[in-house]
N, C-alpha and C positions, 0 to 999 in steps of 0.2 A: 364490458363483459362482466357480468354478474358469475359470480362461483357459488353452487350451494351446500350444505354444509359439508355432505359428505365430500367432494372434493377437496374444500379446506381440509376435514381432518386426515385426508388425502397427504395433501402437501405437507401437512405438520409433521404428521409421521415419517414420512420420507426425508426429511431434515433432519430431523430427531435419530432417525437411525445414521445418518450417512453421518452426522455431528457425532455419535458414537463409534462406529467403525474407525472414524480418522481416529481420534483419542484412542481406541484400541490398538489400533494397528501396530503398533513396536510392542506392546504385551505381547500378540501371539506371535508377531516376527522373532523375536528375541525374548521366550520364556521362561531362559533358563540364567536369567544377569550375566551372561558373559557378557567379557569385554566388546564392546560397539565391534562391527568390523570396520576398516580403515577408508571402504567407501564410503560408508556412512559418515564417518566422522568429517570426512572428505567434503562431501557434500552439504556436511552444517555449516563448513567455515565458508564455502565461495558462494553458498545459495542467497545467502543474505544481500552480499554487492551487486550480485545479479540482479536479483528480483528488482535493489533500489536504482539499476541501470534501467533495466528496463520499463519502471513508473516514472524516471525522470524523460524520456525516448518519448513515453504515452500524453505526458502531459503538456510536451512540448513540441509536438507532430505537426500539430496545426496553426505555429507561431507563424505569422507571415513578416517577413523581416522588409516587405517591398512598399508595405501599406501603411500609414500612419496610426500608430502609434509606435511602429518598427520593433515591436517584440520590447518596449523600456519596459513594460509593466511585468514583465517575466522575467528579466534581468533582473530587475531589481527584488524581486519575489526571491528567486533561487539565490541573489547574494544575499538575502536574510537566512534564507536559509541556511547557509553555508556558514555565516558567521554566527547565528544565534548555534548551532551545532557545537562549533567551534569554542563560542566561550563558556555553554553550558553542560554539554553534553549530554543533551534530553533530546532523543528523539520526537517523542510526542512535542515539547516545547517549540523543536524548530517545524514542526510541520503545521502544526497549528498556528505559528505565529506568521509562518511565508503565507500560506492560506489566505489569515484574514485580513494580512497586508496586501496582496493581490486583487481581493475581491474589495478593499476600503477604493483601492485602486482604480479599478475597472468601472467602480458604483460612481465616485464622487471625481476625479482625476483624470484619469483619459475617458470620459463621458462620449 
């Protein structure tokens, strides 16, 4: 499916605005700097463990534990993960390094 231009610029704008609106949204919610309310704040501290609950649920949904290679390439992915976390405390570090230990993994190892 071919898009012509006007569609593209279609799509860009519609991005462009919705990428603005989120970035706005707590200006016009909260214009006057009061203090956060306590939902809010509520929700900055547990949304986090959620979210990474439920990407670790997604990523690991269709591990079959019955089949060979019995999910070791995922084990071992997530215990990188958990330990490169652990001794470094970069998120970005531990997810890119579980990453491209799973897929060195998957490529060359459980072939």
């Amino acid at each position: 499916m071919t898009l012509t231009a006007s569609e593209s610029m279609i799509i860009i704008l519609t991005i462009a605005a919705v990428t603005f609106l989120t970035r706005a949204l707590p200006f016009l919610l909260f214009p006057d700097h009061r203090e956060t309310p306590k939902y809010i704040a509520y929700l900055g501290k547990v949304l986090p463990y959620a979210i990474i609950g439920m990407l670790v649920v997604y990523c690991l949904k269709e591990t079959t534990l019955t089949v060979m290679p019995f999910g070791i390439p995922e084990l071992i992915a997530v215990t990188a993960v958990v330990l490169l976390h652990t001794w470094k405390h970069n998120t970005l570090l531990s997810i890119a390094g579980g990453t491209l230990l799973y897929m060195l993994m998957v490529q060359f190892v459980f072939v």
